[in-house]
C-alpha positions, -999 to +999 in steps of 0.1 A: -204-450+585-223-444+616-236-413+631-207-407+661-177-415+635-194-386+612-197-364+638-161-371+651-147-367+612-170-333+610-153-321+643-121-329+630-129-305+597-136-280+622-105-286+645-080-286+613-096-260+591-106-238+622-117-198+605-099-206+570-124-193+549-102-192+519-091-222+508-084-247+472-093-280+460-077-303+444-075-339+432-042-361+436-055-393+426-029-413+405-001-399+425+021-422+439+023-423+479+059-413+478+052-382+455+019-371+478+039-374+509+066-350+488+037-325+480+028-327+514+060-320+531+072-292+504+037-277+509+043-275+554+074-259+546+051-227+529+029-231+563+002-248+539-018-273+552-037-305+530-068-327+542-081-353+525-124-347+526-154-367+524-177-345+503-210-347+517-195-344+550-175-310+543-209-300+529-223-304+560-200-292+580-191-258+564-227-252+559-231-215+561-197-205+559-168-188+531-162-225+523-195-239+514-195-229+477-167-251+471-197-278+475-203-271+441-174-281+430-166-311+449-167-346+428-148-375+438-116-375+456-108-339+468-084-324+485-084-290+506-053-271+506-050-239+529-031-220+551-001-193+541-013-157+544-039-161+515-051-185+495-030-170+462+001-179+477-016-216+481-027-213+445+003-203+431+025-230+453+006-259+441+006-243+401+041-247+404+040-280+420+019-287+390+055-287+370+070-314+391+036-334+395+016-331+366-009-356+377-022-326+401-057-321+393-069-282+400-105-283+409-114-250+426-106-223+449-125-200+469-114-164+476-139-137+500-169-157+487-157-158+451-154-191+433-126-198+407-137-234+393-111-257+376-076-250+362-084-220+343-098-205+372-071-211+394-041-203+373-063-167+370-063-168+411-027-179+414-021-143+392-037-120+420-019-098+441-016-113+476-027-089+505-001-074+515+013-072+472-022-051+472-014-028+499+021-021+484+007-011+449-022+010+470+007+029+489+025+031+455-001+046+436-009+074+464+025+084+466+034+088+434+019+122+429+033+136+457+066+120+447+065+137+405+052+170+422+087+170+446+105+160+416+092+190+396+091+217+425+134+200+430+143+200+395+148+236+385+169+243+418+192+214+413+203+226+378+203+264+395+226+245+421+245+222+395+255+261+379+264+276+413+284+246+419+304+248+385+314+287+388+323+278+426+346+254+408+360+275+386+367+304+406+388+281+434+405+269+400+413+306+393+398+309+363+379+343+354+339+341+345+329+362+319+295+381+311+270+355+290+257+379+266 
């Protein structure tokens, strides 16, 4: 392949992959053309997007960036799924595409830096909390003090109120209360 067609496949890396620094690799070879194109189109309906790379190419081109330790990872035919809010929502669509196609190879994954290499690794990604999964369970877990300490401080003046409520009740019945000992 000659210099300008490299440089025009590296700027089309660049173009389609734009700031993703997140991202997942995988291997669909020995998948038939109808099935790929099935991946593909269930995948654009999650906003995930799939490009087929050249190895030493991506190399090159994400030299420097959140994507260049998947180089490590990279043999043979490869694949690089992104997209979606995070890259757990990519690794968990494609797990469980993994039911449907079982010839889906997980290579790898990258997430803030960190690589997750073959299936193991991303089946343990695909388990993460997504961002905004994260945040909720943050929020959760500072509220919940103040929410037990307004259950406590409410508690003893609904039962005080439950008791008002019940001698209310019983006088509008006409019933007489009498003196607890």
């Amino acid at each position: 392949m000659s210099k300008a067609v490299k440089n025009i496949v590296m700027r089309d890396y660049k173009e389609r992959i734009g700031e993703h620094e997140d991202a997942m690799l995988i291997s669909i070879r020995g998948i038939s053309s109808n099935d790929t194109n099935e991946i593909r189109k269930t995948l654009r309906t999650k906003d995930i997007r799939v490009t087929m790379v050249r190895n030493a190419l991506f190399r090159k081109t994400f030299e420097g960036t959140g994507l260049e330790s998947l180089g490590g990872i990279m043999t043979g035919s490869n694949v690089l799924a992104y997209g979606s809010e995070s890259v757990v929502e990519v690794a968990r669509e494609i797990v469980a595409l993994m039911k449907t196609y079982p010839g889906i190879e997980l290579r790898g994954a990258v997430l803030d830096g960190q690589v997750f290499e073959g299936e193991a690794g991303v089946k343990a990604l695909s388990k993460y909390p997504t961002r905004d999964e994260a945040i909720a369970q943050d929020v959760t877990l500072i509220l919940s003090p103040g929410r037990n300490l307004l259950a406590s401080v409410k508690g003893p003046g609904a039962k005080l109120g439950g008791i008002l409520k019940a001698i209310e009740k019983k006088l509008e019945d006409g019933e007489t209360i009498s003196k607890v000992g």
